[in-house]
C-alpha positions as CSV (number, residue, x, y, z in Angstrom):
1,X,103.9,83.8,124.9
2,X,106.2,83.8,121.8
3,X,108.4,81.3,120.6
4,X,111.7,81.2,119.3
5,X,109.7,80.2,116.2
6,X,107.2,82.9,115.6
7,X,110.8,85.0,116.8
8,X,112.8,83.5,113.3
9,X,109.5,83.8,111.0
10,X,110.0,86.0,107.5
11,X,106.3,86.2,107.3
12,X,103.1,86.4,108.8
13,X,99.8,84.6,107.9
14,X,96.4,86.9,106.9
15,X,95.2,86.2,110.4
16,X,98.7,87.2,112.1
17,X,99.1,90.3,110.0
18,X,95.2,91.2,110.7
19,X,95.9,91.0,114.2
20,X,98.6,92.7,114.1
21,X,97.0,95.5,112.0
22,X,93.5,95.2,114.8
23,X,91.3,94.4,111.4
24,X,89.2,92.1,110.3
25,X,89.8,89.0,107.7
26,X,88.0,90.5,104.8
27,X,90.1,93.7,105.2
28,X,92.9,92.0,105.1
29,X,92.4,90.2,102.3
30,X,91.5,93.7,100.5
31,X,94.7,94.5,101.2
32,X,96.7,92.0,99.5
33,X,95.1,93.3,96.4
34,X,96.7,96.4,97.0
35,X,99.5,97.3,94.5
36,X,102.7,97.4,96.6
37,X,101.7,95.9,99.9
38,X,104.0,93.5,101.3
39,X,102.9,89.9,100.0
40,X,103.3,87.1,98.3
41,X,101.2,84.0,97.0
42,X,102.1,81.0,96.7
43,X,98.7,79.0,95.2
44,X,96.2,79.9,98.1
45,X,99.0,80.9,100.8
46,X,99.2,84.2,101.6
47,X,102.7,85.1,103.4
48,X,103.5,89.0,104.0
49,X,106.7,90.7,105.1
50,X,106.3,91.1,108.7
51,X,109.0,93.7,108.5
52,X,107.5,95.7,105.6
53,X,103.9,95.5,107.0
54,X,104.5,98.1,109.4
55,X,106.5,100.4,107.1
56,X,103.8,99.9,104.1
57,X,101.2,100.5,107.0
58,X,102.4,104.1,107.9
59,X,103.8,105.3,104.1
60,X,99.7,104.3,103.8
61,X,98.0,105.3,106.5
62,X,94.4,106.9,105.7
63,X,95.5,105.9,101.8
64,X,93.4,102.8,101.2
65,X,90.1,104.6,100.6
66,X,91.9,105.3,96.7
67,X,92.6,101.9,95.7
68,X,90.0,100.0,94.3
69,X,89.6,96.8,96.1
């Protein structure tokens, strides 16, 4: 069930955005990494767009195995 809250939310948390994705935590923090993917840091939070993730997802697809993580 989703709530109005997770409905207002900018961002999404790794394990959100993993989900999301259907990949695991370790992936996910790869990705981060990445030059140009969607996130921010704040210390040892990890927020990313959740409206980006998708877009950065497909401009990327089948990319990832360049970048050196």
């Amino acid at each position: 069930m989703i709530t109005n809250e997770e409905n207002t939310k900018l961002g999404l948390t790794v394990d959100e955005a993993r989900k999301m994705l259907g990949i695991g935590r370790n992936l996910m923090l790869k990705l981060v990494k990445v030059e140009g993917f969607p996130a921010v840091r704040f210390k040892r939070k990890i927020i990313i767009n959740k409206e980006l993730l998708p877009k950065w997802f497909k401009e990327n697809c089948g990319e990832y195995g360049d970048y050196d993580y």
